[in-house]
Legacy VTK file of the C-alpha trace (Angstrom):
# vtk DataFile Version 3.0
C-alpha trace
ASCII
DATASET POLYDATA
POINTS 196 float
-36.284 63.624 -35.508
-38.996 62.321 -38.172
-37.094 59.853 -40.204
-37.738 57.664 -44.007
-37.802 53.863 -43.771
-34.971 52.568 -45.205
-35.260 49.485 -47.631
-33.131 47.299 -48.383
-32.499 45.319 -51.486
-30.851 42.064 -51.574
-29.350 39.375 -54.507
-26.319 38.133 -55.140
-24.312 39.740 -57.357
-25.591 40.042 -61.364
-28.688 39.531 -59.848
-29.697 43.220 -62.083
-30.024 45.138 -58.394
-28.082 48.101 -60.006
-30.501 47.635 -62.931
-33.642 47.359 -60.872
-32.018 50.856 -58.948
-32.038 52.398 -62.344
-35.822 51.538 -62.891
-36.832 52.697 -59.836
-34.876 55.782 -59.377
-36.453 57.065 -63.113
-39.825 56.846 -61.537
-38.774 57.878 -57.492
-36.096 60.171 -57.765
-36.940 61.091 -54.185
-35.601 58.473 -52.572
-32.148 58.428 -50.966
-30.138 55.228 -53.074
-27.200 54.210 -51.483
-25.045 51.133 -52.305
-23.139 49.397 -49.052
-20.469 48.085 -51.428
-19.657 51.872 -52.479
-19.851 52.887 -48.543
-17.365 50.613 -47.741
-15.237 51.097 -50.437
-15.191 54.518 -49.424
-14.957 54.450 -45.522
-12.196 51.559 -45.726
-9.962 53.428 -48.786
-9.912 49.830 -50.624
-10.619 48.834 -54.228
-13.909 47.176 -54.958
-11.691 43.497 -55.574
-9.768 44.035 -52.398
-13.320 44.624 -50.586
-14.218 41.360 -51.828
-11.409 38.847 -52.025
-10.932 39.513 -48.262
-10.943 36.855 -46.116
-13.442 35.859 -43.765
-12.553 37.539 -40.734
-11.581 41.267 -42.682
-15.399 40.832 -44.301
-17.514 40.108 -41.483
-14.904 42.941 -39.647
-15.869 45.447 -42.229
-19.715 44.812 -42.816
-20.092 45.789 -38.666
-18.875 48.979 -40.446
-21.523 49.639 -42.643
-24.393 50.787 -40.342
-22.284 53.776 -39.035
-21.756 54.607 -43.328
-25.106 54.361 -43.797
-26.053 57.049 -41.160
-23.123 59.327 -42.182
-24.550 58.832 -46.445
-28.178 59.922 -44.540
-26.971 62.646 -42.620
-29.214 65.661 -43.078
-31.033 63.912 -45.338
-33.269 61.573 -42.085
-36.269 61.995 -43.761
-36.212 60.772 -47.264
-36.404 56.697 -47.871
-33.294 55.211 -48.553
-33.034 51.988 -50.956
-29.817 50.339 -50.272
-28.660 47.824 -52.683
-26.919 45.119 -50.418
-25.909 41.141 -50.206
-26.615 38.580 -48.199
-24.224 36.895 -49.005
-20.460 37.541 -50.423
-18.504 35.358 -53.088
-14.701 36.396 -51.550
-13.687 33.488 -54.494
-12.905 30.626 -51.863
-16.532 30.423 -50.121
-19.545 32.211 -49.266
-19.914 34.273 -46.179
-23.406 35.295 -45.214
-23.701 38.931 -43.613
-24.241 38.745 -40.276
-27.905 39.450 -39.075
-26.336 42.063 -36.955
-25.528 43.957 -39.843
-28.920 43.867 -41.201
-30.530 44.542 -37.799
-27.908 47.757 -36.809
-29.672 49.285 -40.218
-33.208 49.760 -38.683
-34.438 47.716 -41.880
-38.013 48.813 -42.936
-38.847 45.708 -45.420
-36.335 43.874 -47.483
-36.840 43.275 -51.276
-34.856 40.398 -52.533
-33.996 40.709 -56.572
-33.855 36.771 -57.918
-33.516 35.568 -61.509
-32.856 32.611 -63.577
-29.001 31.570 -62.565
-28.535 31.540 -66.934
-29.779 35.304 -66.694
-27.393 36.026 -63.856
-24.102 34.009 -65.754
-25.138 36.465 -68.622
-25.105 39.320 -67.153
-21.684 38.176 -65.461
-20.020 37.060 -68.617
-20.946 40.867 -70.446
-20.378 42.877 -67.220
-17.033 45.093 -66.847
-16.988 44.696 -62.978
-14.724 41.586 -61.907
-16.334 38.605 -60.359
-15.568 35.054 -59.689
-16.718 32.787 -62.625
-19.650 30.320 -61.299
-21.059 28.102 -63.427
-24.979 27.922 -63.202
-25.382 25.074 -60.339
-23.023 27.470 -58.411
-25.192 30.497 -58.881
-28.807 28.561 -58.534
-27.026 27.246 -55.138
-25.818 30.938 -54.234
-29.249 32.385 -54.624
-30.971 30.043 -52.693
-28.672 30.758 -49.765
-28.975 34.230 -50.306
-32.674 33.612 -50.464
-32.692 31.505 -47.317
-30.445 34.283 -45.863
-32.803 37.086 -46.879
-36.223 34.663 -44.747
-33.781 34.774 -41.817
-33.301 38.239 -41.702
-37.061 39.023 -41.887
-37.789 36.670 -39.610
-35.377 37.447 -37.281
-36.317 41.497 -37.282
-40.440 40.587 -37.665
-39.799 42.710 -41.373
-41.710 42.421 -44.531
-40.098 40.654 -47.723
-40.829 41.052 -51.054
-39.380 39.171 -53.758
-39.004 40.392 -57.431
-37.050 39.787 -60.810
-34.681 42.458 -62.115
-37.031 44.067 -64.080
-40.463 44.681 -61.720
-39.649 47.504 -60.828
-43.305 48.377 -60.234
-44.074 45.251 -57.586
-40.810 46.975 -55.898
-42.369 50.422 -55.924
-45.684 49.422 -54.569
-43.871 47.755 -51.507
-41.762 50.717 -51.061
-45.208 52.666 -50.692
-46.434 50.107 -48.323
-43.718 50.564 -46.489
-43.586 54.534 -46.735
-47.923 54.604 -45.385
-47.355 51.891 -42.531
-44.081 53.953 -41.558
-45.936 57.309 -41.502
-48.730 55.989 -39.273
-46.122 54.275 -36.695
-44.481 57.627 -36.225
-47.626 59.705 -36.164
-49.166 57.157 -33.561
-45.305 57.567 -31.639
-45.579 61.396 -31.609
-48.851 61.434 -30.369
-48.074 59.413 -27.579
-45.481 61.598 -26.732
LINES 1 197
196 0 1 2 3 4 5 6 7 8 9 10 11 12 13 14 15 16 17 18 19 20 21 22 23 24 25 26 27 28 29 30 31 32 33 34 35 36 37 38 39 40 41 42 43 44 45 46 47 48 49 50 51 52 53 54 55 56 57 58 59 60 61 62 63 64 65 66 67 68 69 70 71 72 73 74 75 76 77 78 79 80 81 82 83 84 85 86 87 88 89 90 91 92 93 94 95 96 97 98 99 100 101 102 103 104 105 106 107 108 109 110 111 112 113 114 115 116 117 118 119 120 121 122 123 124 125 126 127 128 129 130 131 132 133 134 135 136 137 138 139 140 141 142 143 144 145 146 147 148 149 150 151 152 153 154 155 156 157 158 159 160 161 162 163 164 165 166 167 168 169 170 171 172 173 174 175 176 177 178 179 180 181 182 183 184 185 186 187 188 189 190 191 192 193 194 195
């Protein structure tokens, strides 16, 4: 079955993924968006702060859950692209837990795009934002996004994937990756099929 690459977009959290989303999905509303926070949420029957406050051993537990929600959200829908709006790493308000690798790799990643800002940007953002999350002061969050940074290099160096890194806002350097991604993803399955 011909399948889309799926994407996957990193940051840690008031990063402006969700906003970046937005951008993109005004200008690609043919791609498949999925979020892996609402996939949990939703296969686990939890609360968005009960997702997160977990400890470590429930959150590493539930992200070897999310590949299986991700195929269920793309069921009958294998060939469109999917952006998923992800983390590398989670804030459970006692320490940060990096996703596993295995949880990246179980997706059949494509390319990663990793959303960065200034940390003041991201505090912000935090401070006007309805959703709950832990207050970090800006060392904090410059320290949090260069693990989930550092995370993010693993992970594409780990699966030999492509990374692109962007601000909230370029939504157009994130579109003209995703189209990389779509061409070089076309020609490996054409040059599979034909093979076969």
């Amino acid at each position: 079955m011909r399948s889309g690459p799926l994407v996957v977009l990193l940051g840690i959290s008031g990063v402006g993924k969700s906003f970046l989303t937005q951008r993109i999905s005004e200008r690609r509303p043919d791609l498949l968006y999925l979020s892996a926070g609402n996939l949990l949420r939703e296969a686990l029957k939890v609360d968005p702060e009960q997702l997160r406050t977990s400890k470590r051993n429930v959150i590493l537990a539930n992200q070897l859950m999310l590949s299986e929600a991700v195929r269920r959200a793309r069921s009958g829908r294998w060939q469109k692209t999917v952006l998923l709006e992800a983390h590398s790493i989670i804030d459970n308000d006692r320490e940060l837990i990096e996703v596993p690798l295995n949880t990246i790799s179980n997706l059949e990643v494509a390319g990663i795009v990793l959303v960065e800002d200034h940390a003041s940007q991201i505090k912000r953002r935090r401070e006007t934002d309805t959703r709950s999350r832990p207050h970090r002061g800006l060392r904090e969050l410059k320290d949090q996004q260069q693990q989930s940074s550092d995370a993010a290099t693993r992970y594409a160096i780990a699966l030999n994937a492509p990374i692109q890194k962007v601000s909230s806002g370029d939504a157009a350097t994130t579109l003209d990756f995703i189209h990389q991604l779509e061409k070089s993803f076309q020609l490996e399955q054409s040059h599979f099929q034909s093979r076969s």
